[in-house]
N, C-alpha and C positions, 0 to 999 in steps of 0.2 A: 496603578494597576501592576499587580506582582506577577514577572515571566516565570516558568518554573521550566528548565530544560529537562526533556524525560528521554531516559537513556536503558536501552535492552541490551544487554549481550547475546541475547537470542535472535536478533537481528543483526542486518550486516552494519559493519561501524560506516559512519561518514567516510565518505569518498573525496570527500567537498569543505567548503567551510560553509556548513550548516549544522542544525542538533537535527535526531531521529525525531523527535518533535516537540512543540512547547507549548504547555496549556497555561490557560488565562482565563480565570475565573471561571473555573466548570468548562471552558473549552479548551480541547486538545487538538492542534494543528500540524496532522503528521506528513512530513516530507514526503513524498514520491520515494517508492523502491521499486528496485528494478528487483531480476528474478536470483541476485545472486546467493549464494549456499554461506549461512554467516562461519564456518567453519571453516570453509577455502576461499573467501570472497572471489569463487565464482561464477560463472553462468548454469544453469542446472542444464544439464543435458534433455532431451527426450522432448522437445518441440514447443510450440507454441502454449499447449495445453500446462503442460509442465509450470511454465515458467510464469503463466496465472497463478496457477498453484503457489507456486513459491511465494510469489509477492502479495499475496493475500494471506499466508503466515509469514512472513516478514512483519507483514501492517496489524495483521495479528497480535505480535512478541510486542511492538512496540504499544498498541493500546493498551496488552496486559499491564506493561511499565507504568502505563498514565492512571491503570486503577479504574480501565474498562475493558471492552473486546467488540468485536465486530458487532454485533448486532448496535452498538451506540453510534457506530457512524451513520451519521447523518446526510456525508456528504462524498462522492467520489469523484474524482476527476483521472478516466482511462486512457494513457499515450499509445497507442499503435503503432508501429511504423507500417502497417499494412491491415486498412478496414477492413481487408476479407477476414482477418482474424475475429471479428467482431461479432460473428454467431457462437465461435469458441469460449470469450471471455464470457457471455450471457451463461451458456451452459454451467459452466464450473463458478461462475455468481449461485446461480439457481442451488447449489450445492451448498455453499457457504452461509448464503442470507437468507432472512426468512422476510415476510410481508409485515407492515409495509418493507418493501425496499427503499435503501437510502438513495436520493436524488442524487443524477450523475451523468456528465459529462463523458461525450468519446469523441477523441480528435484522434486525427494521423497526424504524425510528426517524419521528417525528413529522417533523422536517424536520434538511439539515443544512447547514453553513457554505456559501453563496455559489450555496441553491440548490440543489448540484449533489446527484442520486439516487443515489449509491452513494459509500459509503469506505469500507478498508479498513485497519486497522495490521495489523503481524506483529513476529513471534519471528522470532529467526534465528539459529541457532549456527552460529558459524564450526569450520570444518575445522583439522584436525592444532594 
C-alpha cells in the first residue's frame, strides 16, 4: 500500500510531527486544522465564525494539494472547545457544502493547539 504525503503552501505548515495529509489509494486523510492564517501562522481574528471559516479553507488548500476539494469529503470530525458554537459551525457548513452533506462528528474538547475554538480533520475520497 503506497502512502503519498500531500503538502499545500496554502495551508498552515505542521505544527507537530504530522503531514497536512496523506492519501492511500484514492483516500486522502487530512489532519485537523485549526483556524490559523498560513501567512502568519496565526489565529484569525474576528470570532468563532471567522475561524470556521478559516479552517474550512485551510482543509480546502490542502484537498486542492490531494487533487480534490471539499465537496469529496466524505467525512468530518468538528473539535469545539464550546458546543454553544455548534449552531455557528452548521451555519457557515451550510455555505461551504452542498447535499448530500459529508457524515460528521462534533465533540467538545477541553482546550485545543494555540488557543484557537474550533478544528476540524476529514476523509476525503478522490474521484474516478
Amino acid at each position: 500500500m503506497a502512502r503519498r504525503a500531500v503538502h499545500s503552501d496554502a495551508a498552515p505548515q505542521a505544527i507537530g510531527t504530522y503531514s497536512q495529509a496523506l492519501a492511500v489509494e484514492g483516500t486522502v486523510y487530512l489532519s485537523g486544522q485549526i483556524p490559523l492564517d498560513p501567512g502568519s501562522m496565526q489565529i484569525v481574528p474576528g470570532g468563532v465564525r471567522r475561524e470556521v471559516e478559516q479552517v474550512l479553507a485551510n482543509l480546502d488548500a490542502v484537498a486542492t494539494a490531494a487533487g480534490g476539494n471539499l465537496e469529496d469529503i466524505v467525512k468530518l470530525t468538528v473539535y469545539l472547545t464550546d458546543l454553544n458554537d455548534f449552531e455557528t459551525v452548521n451555519r457557515v457548513m451550510a455555505r461551504q457544502f452542498s447535499e448530500p452533506y459529508p457524515a460528521r462528528a462534533a465533540v467538545q474538547v477541553a482546550a485545543l493547539p494555540r488557543g484557537a475554538r474550533v478544528e476540524i480533520d476529514a476523509v476525503l475520497v478522490l474521484r474516478g
